[in-house]
C-alpha positions, -999 to 999 in steps of 0.1 A, spaced: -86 100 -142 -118 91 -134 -121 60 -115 -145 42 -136 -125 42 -165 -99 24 -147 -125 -3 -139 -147 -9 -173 -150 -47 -177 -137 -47 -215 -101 -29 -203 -92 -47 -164 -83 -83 -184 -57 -59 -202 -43 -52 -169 -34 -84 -165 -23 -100 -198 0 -68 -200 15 -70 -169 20 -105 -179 40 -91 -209 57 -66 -190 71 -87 -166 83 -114 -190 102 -85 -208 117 -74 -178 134 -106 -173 142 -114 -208 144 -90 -226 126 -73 -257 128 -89 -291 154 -80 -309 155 -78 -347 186 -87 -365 202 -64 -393 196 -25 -404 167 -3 -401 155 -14 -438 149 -47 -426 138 -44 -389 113 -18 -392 91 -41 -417 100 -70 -391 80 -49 -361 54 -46 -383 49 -73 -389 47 -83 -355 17 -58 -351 -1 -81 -374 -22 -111 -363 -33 -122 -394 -68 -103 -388 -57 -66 -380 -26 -42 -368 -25 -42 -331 -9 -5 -319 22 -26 -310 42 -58 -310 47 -52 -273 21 -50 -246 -4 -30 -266 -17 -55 -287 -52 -39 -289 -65 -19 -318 -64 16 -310 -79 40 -337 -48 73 -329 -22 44 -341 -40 33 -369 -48 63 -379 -16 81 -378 -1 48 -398 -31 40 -425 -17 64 -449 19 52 -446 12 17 -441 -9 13 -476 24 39 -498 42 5 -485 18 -20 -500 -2 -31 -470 -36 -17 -482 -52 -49 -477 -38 -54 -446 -53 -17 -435 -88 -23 -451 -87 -54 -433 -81 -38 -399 -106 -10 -405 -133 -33 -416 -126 -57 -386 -127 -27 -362 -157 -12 -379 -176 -43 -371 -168 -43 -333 -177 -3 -330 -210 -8 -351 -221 -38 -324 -212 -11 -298 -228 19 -320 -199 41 -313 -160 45 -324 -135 41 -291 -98 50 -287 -93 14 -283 -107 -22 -287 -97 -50 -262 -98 -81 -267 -130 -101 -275 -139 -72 -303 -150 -53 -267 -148 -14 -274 -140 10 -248 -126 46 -244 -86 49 -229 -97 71 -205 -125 96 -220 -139 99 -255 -114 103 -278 -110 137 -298 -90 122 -321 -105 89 -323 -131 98 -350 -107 126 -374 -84 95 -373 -107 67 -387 -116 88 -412 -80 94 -420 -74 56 -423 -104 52 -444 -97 80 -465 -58 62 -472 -79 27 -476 -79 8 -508 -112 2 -499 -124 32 -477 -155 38 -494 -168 9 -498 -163 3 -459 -182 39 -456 -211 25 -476 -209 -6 -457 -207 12 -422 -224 48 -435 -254 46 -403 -224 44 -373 -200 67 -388 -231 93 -396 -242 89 -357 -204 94 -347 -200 129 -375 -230 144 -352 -218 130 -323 -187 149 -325 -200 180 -331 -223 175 -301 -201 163 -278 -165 182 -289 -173 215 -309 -184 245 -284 -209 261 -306 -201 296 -295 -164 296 -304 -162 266 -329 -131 253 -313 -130 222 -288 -150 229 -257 -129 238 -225 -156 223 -202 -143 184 -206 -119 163 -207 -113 142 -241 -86 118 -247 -59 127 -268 -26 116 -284 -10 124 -245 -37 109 -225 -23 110 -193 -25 147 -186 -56 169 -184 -53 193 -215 -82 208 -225 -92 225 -258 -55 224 -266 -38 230 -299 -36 187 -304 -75 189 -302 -84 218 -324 -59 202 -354 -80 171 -350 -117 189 -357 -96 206 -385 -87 173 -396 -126 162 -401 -139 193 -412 -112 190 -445 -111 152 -448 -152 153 -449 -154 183 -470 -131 170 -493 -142 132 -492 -178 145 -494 -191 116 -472 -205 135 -447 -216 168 -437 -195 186 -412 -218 191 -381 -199 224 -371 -190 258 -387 -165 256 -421 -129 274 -410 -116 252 -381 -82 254 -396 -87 293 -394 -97 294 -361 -69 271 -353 -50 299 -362 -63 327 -351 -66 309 -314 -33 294 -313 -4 306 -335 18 328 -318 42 337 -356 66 312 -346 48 284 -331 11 268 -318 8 278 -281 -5 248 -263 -34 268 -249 -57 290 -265 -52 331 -257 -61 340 -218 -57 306 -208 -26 297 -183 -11 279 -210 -14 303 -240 20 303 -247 33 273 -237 54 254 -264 48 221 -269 54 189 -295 23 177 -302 10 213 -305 33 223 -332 42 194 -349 5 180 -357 -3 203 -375 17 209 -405 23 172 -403 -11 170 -412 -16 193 -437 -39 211 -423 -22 244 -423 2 248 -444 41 249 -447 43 282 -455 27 293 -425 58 288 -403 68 254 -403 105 265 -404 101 289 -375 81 258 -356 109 238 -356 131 264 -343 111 269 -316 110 232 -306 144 234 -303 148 266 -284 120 249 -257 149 217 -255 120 194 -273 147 176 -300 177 168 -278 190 146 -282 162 135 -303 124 145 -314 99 149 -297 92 156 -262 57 168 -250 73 195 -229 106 205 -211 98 191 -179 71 170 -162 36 183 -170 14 198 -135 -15 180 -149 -2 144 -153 -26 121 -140 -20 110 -103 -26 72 -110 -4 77 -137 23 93 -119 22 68 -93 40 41 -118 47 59 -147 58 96 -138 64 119 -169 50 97 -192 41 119 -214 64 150 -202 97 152 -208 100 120 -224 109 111 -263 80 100 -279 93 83 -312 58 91 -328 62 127 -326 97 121 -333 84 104 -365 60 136 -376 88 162 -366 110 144 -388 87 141 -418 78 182 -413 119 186 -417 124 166 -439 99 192 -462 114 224 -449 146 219 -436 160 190 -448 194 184 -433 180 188 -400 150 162 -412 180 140 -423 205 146 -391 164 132 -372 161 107 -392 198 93 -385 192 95 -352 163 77 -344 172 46 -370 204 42 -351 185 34 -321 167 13 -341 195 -10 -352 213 -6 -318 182 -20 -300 161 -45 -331 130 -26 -323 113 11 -324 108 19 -288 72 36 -279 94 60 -256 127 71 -251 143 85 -219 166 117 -219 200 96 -227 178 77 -258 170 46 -234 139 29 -230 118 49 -207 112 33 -172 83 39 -149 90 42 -110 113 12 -97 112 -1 -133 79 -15 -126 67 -3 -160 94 -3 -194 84 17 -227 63 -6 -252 84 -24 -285 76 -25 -320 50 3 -324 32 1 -357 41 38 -363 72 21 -371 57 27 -405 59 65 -404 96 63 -401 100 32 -431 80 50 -456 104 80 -450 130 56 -451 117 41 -487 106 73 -498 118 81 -534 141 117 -540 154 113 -507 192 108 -504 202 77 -484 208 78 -448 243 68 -442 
């Protein structure tokens, strides 16, 4: 991580009113939420609301941080918040446009910044929101001049116009943001991502070659699974969740390629015990050394209810008594604990950084992914 990101003026007060946060947890506890997952899901939502926007969390994050909302626009407005989302997007919108760029996150003061490099997914994902919005395009209208400078940006900045998939030669942030993984699977799903929403949306042109979802593909499908690397790189058969999963979660390949044989392959690697999803089987070589220093495999070997969510929803399409047996699983942590946990450890605790010094974040607005699933008519109940 470079060390300047640790130290931009709008993220070091963050330090501090989170620590702040996580210390008053540690000795009293989380927030528990009374009854079954039907009723305590909503009640961490709305705990991620502050009247103004969705903050990624009820917890400790309570910035606005465009992979959350974006993941949770779509399932957020099939539950009836719409306003709620076009208020968030139109209140973030206004903070990036006095910046005259989109960030990962925004800290508090409306201050923008990138958690820890520019985010690959940061710009596919507002788009996402925006294209789930009630009122998306008006916002695009309103907002057309940054997000038209952000479209070329992207395909300056990410695309490697020799290949068309995610340059190699930088570091972005992604969804695991603590380890160096370059031009991964995660990444190449996200320029998929804009190329279809834009094409489809018509807002914008795509400033990079039609077919990323082909490439994808061709780079990273191995007939059973998305290697996390693409072929003759150390990693280009490495399986891991948010390779696979993100995806066909997505849409932007489609069921029929594999998903089926993807989830069996999650399992085989030990990614869904006792619950979906981990990153990996084991602590990842590139994890960040500040990271590891307090928080070691972060974003390893550790259940990241967000994937869990997305591997889920994929099941539930394909496979759906396993989707159901995932679904089960995580909502009775739920209602054992009052809250949806960012991270779960191995025995479907709270995760715990080094001497406890650090405890997984509460009440994570993707709590929406696993209520709409939850509410979702055809479904049979979850007993």
């Amino acid at each position: 991580m470079r060390a300047g990101a640790l130290l931009q003026p709008a993220i070091l007060p963050a330090y501090a009113t989170s620590a702040v946060r996580i210390l008053r947890r540690a000795a009293r506890g989380h927030v528990r939420h009374p009854g079954t997952a039907a009723s305590i899901l909503p009640a961490v939502l709305e705990r991620c609301w502050d009247g103004r926007r969705y903050a990624a969390s009820g917890g400790h994050f309570r910035q606005l941080w465009a992979r959350d909302l974006g993941f949770s626009a779509p399932a957020l407005v099939r539950l009836g918040h719409g306003a709620r989302v076009d208020a968030s997007l139109a209140w973030a919108l206004q903070a990036w446009s006095r910046a005259g760029r989109i960030t990962t996150t925004i800290f508090p003061g409306a201050r923008p910044a990138d958690v820890w490099d520019l985010g690959v997914d940061s710009l596919p994902l507002v788009v996402r929101a925006l294209r789930a919005a009630p009122g998306g395009e008006r916002l695009v209208e309103r907002h057309a001049g940054l997000l038209a400078a952000e479209v070329r940006r992207f395909g300056a900045s990410v695309v490697d116009p020799a290949t068309g998939l995610v340059r190699v030669d930088r570091r972005f942030s992604t969804h695991r943001d603590t380890v160096d993984s370059r031009g991964n699977a995660y990444a190449n799903a996200m320029v998929a991502l804009l190329e279809r929403d834009l094409r489809e949306t018509g807002w914008f042109a795509a400033p990079f070659p039609p077919g990323s979802a082909d490439r994808l593909v061709a780079a990273f499908w191995r007939g059973d699974h998305f290697a996390e690397g693409p072929r003759g790189t150390p990693s280009h058969d490495l399986v891991t969740g948010d390779a696979n999963v993100v995806p066909f979660w997505l849409g932007v390949v489609p069921d029929d390629l594999g998903a089926g044989a993807m989830l069996d392959a999650l399992d085989a690697a030990g990614l869904t015990a006792p619950l979906p999803l981990r990153y990996g089987p084991q602590p990842p070589a590139a994890e960040d050394r500040v990271q590891r220093l307090v928080v070691p495999d972060y974003q390893g070997a550790a259940i990241w209810t967000s994937l869990g969510a997305m591997a889920t929803e994929v099941a539930l399409r394909v496979d759906s008594p396993r989707g159901e047996r995932w679904l089960r699983g995580h909502l009775a942590v739920v209602e054992r604990d009052g809250t949806l946990w960012e991270v779960l450890d191995g025995g479907r605790r709270p995760y715990r950084g080094r001497l406890g010094l650090w405890r997984a974040d509460e009440a994570m607005l993707w709590a929406a992914l696993f209520l709409d699933l939850l509410e979702r008519p055809g479904r049979p109940a979850v007993r």
